[in-house]
C-alpha positions, 0 to 999 in steps of 0.5 A: 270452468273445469276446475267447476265441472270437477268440484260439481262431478265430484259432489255428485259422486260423492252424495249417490256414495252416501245415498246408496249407503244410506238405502243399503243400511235403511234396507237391512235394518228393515229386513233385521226387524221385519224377518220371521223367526222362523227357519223359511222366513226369508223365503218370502210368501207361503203355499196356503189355503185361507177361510174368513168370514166377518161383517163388511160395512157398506156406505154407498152415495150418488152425486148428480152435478147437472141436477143437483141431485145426491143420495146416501145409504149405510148399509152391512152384510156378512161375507164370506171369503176364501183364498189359495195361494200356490208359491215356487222358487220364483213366481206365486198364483192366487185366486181368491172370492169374497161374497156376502152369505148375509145381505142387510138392508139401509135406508136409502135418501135422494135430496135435490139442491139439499131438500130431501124428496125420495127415500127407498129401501136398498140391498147391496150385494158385492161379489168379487173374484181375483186370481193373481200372479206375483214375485216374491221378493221377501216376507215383507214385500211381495208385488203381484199381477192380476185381473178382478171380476165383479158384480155390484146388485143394487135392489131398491124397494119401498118407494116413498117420493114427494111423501107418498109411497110407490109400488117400484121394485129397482135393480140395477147391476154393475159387472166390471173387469179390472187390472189388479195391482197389488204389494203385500207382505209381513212379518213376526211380532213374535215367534208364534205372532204374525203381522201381514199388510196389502196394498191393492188398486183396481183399473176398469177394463170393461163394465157394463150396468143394467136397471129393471126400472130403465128396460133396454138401458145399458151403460159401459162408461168405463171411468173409475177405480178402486182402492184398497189397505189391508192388514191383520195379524195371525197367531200360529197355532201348529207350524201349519195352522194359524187363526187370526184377524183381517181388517181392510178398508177402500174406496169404489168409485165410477165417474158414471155415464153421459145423459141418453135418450131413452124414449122420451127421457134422457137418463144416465148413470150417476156418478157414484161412490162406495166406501167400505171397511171390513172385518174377520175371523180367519184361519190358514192353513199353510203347506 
């Protein structure tokens, strides 16, 4: 039974040897690859200032299980955003803002058991507000803490239901706090070229939806997350001025409220999802 124990003690020391041998290598072949050219590069990430603006694009559903009834809208906007990052020896803070400047409108359908029998006009403002606090280890991996707040405006016009139109005006509104988690890094394709990543996810802390059409109502079901990919490159016009592009992509979603009395009717807020892609133009400026 020793001579059992040694052979397997033995075994196991051997293979975390070669494991740890193996994470070392993988690791500096990673940072062989992935370190700028330049003199900071492994310092990790840097102080600057960044503006963007581009086009997001917006597809919006409901599920109701209990009735069978869905609805879907595709929509776009133009947005705007803006971010600053301070960095130090240990520790970098950000704040960033992202907000549409132009609001598109989608052609909006609730079907019931498949049968279409409502469709509306439908706006989607989404404004969102971060600020963050982060270690950095290297260019290419950087984790950071932070808090979201938000504001989804949904305006619903142009009623048609059962096939005759409807004088309703509808706006409902989602404002949330969430936890932010998030990675982010990069490194050099070439001397001048840059690539960068991120990798967020957001959990509800607090939320709280409102609808002129239900005066009174109010749901604070709290249920849902949200996730987020960037990625993107920068071309470094000066040592301090780069312009490049952003491309991101995520999933929205909010489990939505229990049934409520309201009046003599029993409402709620549906469970809904919100899947977005977005692209744009940016320039940085790092100091």
């Amino acid at each position: 039974m020793k001579t059992k124990t040694l052979a397997m003690t033995n075994s196991v020391a051997k293979m975390t040897r070669t494991l740890l041998s193996f994470i070392r290598s993988t690791s500096l072949v990673i940072f062989l690859v992935s370190a700028p050219v330049s003199a900071n590069s492994n310092t990790g990430i840097e102080s600057e200032i960044s503006l963007g603006f581009g086009l997001e694009l917006l597809e919006y559903k409901e599920h109701e299980k209990d009735t069978g009834i869905e609805s879907e809208a595709k929509l776009h906007n133009l947005v705007f955003g803006i971010e600053g990052l301070k960095r130090w020896k240990y520790l970098f803070c950000g704040v960033r803002s992202v907000f549409p400047v132009l609001i598109g409108e989608g052609q909006e359908e609730a079907t019931h058991s498949g049968k279409s029998f409502q469709k509306d006009t439908l706006e989607l403002r989404w404004i969102r507000i971060d600020g963050f606090l982060g270690y950095p280890v290297r260019n290419w991996i950087n984790p950071y803490l932070g808090i979201r707040w938000s504001e989804v405006r949904q305006e619903r016009t142009n009623f048609i239901v059962a096939g005759n139109p409807v004088e309703l005006k509808s706006v409902e509104e989602v404002k949330s706090w969430s936890l932010l988690l998030g990675i982010r890094g990069g490194g050099n394709f070439t001397i001048r070229l840059k690539w960068n990543y991120g990798m967020e996810y957001f959990h509800p802390l607090a939320v709280e939806v409102t609808n002129t059409a239900l005066p009174g109502f109010k749901a604070s079901d709290r249920d849902g997350h949200t996730l987020e990919l960037k990625g993107g490159f920068d071309y470094s016009y000066t040592d301090s001025l780069c312009f490049g592009l952003l491309f991101y992509g995520g999933w929205m979603h909010w489990r939505g409220s229990e049934w409520k009395s309201f009046g003599n009717y029993l409402v709620k807020w549906p469970e809904n999802d919100t899947f977005y892609l977005g692209g744009w133009l940016r320039g940085t400026y790092r100091f």
